[in-house]
N, C-alpha and C positions, 0 to 999 in steps of 0.2 A: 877134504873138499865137502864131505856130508855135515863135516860142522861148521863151516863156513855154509853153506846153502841153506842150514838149520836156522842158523842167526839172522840171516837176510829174513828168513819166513816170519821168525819172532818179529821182527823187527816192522815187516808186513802189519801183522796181527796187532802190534801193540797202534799202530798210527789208526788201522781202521777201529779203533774200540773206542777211539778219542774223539769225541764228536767234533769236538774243538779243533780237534786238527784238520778232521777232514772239512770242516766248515771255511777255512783257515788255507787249504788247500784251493777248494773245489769252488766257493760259494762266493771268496772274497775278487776270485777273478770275472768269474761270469757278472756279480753287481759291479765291478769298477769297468766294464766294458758295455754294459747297458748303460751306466749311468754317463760315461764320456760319452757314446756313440748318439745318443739323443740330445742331452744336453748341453756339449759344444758345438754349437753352430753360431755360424754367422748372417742366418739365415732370419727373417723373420714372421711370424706367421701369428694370424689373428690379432695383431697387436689395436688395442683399442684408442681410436680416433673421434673429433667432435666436427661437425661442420658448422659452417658459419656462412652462408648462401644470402648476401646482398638483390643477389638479382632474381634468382627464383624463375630461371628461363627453361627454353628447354637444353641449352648446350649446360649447362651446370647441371639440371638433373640428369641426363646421359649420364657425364663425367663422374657424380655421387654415386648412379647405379655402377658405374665399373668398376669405382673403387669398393665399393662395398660388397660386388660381387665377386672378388677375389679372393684368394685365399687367405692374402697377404693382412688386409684390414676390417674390421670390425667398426661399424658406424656404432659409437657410445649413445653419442646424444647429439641431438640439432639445437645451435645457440642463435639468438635474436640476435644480441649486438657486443658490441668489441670489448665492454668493460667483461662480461662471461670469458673471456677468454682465461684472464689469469684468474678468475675464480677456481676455473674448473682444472688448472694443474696443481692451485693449490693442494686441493684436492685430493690429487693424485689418481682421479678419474679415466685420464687420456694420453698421451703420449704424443699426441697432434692436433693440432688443429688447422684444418683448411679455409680459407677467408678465401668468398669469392669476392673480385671486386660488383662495385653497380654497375646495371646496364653492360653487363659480360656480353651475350649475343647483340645487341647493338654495335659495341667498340667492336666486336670480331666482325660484322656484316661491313660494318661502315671505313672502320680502319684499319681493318684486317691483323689487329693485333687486340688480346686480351690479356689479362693477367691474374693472376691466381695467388695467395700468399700462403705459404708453408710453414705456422709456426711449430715448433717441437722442442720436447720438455728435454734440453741438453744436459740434465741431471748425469743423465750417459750418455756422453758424447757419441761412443761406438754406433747405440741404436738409434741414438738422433741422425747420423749420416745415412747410416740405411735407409731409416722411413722415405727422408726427402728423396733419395735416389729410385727409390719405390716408386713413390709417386709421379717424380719426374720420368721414371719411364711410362707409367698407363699415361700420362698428359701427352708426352710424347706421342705413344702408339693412339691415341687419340686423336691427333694432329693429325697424323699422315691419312688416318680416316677419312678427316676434312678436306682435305686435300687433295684426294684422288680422282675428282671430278671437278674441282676448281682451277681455272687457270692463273688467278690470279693466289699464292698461299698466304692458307691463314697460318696464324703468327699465335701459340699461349707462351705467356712467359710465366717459369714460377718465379717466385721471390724467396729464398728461404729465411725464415728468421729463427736463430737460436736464442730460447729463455734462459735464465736463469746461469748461463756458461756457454756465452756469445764466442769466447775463444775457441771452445774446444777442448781444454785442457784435462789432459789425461788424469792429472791429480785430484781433477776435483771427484771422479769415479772410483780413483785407489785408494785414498784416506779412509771414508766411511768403509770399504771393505777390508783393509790393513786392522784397523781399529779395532774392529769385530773379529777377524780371526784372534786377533794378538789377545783380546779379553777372551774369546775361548778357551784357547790354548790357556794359560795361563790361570783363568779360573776352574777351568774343569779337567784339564789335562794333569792339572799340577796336583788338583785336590784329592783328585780320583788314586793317584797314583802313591801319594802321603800317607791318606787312609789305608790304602789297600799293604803296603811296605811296615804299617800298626799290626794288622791282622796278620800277614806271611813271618813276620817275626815274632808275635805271640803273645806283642806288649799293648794291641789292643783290649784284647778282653781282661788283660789288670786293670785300663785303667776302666772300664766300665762298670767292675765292680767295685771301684773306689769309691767312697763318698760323693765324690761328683756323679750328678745327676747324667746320665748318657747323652741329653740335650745338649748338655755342657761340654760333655766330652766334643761333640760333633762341632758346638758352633765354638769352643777352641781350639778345633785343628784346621776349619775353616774363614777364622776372622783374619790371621796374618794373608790369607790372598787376597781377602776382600780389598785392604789396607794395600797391596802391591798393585796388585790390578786397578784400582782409582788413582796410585800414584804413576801408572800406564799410560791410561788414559790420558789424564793431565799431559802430560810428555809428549803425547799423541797431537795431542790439541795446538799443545804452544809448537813444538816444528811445524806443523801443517799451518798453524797463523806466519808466523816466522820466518819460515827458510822456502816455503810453496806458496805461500802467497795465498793460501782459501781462505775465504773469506765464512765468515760465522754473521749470517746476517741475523737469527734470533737470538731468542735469551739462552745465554749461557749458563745461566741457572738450571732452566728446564733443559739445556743438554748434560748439566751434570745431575740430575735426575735420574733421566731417562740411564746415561752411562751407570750408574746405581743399580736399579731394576735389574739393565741387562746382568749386569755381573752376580747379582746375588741368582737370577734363572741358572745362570753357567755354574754357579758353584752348587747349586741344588742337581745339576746333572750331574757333575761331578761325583755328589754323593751318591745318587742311583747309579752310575756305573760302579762306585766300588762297593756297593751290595752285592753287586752278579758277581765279581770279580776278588778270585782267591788271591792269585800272583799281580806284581806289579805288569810283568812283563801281556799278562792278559787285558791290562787295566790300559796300558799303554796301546795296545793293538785295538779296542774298542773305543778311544776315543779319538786313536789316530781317522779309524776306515768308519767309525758310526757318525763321528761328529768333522772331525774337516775335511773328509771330501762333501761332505751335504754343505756346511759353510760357504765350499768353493764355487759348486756346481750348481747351487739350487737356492741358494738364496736370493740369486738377481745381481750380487754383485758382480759380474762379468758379462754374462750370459741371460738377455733377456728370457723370463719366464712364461711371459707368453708363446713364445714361439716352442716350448717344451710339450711334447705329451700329454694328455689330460694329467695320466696317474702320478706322473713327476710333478705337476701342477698340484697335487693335490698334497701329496708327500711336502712340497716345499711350503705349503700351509703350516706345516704342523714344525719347521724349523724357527727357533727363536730367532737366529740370525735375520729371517728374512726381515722381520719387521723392524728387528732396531736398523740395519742398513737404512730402512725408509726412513724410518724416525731423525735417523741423523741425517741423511737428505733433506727433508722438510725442514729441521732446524737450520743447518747449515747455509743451504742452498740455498732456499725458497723463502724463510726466514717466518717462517710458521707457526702457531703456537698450539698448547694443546686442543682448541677449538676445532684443529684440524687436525689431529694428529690421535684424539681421543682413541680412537676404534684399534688403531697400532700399540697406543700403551694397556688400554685393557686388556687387548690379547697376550701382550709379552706377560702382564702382572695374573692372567690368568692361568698361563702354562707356570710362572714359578711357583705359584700357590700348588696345582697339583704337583709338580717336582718333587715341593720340600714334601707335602703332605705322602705320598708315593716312599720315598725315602725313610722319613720317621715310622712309617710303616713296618717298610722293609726290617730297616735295624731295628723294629720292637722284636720282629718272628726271629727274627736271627739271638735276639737276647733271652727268647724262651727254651 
């Protein structure tokens, strides 16, 4: 029994000296339960909206100040007139726009009915249904205000109109984020773990002292994903033209661009995880829990980001994911070109630039 209870202690001892373990243990639960418990809602908060105010009364300013005064919406910006409107989803500024109609408190004095129109960027249909519902309740609970000493009631009606994916349809929100996990996965999941299965067997450092230049070593254990992961993509594109019916209203050139960029970002992560990473099986655990749960939760692909935390707001900055999702919205969707799209592709081509640079780094110290 003393050597059984001896082994249990070893056994103790060896798990707490592992930092890995106990990280692994302790550290991987407490992040995947802040990061679910914040970041899935169906809640939305601060989400940023434009007005577009015909009448400029005082029942439309009340109605501005409440929405604005809630927690719910964030006034972006005030638009003049109705061609702004698809300017500014181009954009990717706003998520709404409210359109008062003219003479608002008139038609309500006079005919006791007014109306309101509720455009939203149904890029995501999920958060397009909320906002309207949002709204139509303050318009609602604004009603019954007017109300309560009128004998005769007044009447707002909203309108809602959905851009860009007037159906609804759930596909047009699961593609661009299918797309993205699946070049994750596949660029950096696959790279990381190749690499790292070179070094655990022993047959990386022959080949780095081989004639080939170690550059070479790297961008030859990395070109055949490149080559898989564009042939992904592709595959991606024609079912979702094909068998779902999304429509690709830009240039499909600058999405097979853009698809490019992201992929060579992913496979330069790839490479910086298996610099940290001895065993495959550690290589696999840090891009399962480093890179797709932040893909899932924190990109925007499901789960508006506005309504997240500041800090998770800030963290989901710094994911590639987030932007190519946009990028391929804008292209897809909205049917956009880089003139609007510029600020998204800089940023994805600035985090690969430090990746690879981070990386070639890494494996220089590792070669000295």
């Amino acid at each position: 029994m003393k050597r059984f209870i001896g082994f249990i202690e070893k056994e103790f001892y060896h798990i707490f000296r592992d930092r890995r373990s106990l990280f692994i243990l302790f550290g991987m639960p407490i992040a995947q339960i802040l990061l679910f418990g914040f970041a899935i809602t169906n809640e939305i908060n601060n989400v940023d909206i434009a007005i577009l105010d015909h009448s400029k009364d005082a029942n439309t300013t009340e109605i501005i100040s409440k929405i604005g005064s809630s927690k719910y919406f964030s006034i972006k910006q005030v638009i003049t007139k109705e061609t702004d409107i698809a300017a500014v989803f181009k954009k990717g500024e706003v998520k709404a726009v409210l359109n008062f109609e003219k003479d608002f408190s008139k038609n309500l004095i006079k005919e006791h009915k007014a109306s309101v129109q509720i455009v939203t960027d149904a890029t995501d249909p999920n958060t397009a249904n909320t906002i309207s519902n949002y709204v139509n309740a303050i318009l609602q609970q604004y009603q019954k205000e007017l109300n309560k000493d009128s004998s005769t009631p007044y009447q707002i009606v909203p309108e809602t109109r959905m851009v860009y994916n007037p159906e609804l349809k759930s596909v047009y929100m699961f593609v661009p984020g299918v797309m993205t996990i699946i070049l994750m996965l596949v660029s950096a999941m696959m790279t990381s773990i190749s690499i790292t299965k070179e070094k655990e067997l022993g047959t990386m450092e022959i080949l780095l002292v081989s004639p080939i230049k170690p550059i070479q070593v790297i961008i030859g254990k990395v070109f055949p994903y490149i080559f898989l992961s564009i042939i992904n993509a592709i595959v991606i594109v024609v079912l979702s033209i094909f068998i779902f019916n999304m429509p690709v209203q830009g240039s499909l050139f600058l999405l097979a661009l853009e698809s490019i960029l992201f992929i060579v970002s992913a496979l330069a992560l790839g490479i910086l995880i298996s610099t940290i990473s001895k065993t495959q099986q550690t290589a696999m655990m840090i891009s399962l829990m480093g890179l797709m749960l932040p893909v899932i939760l924190l990109s925007g692909f499901i789960f508006p980001i506005s309504s997240m935390p500041v800090p998770l707001q800030v963290i989901s900055s710094i994911i590639p994911a987030k932007w190519f999702i946009l990028i391929i919205k804008g292209i897809m969707l909205k049917g956009v070109g880089l003139e609007y799209l510029w600020k998204e592709t800089l940023t994805l081509l600035g985090m690969t630039v430090f990746f690879i640079a981070l990386s070639v780094k890494k494996y220089k110290i590792r070669l000295e």
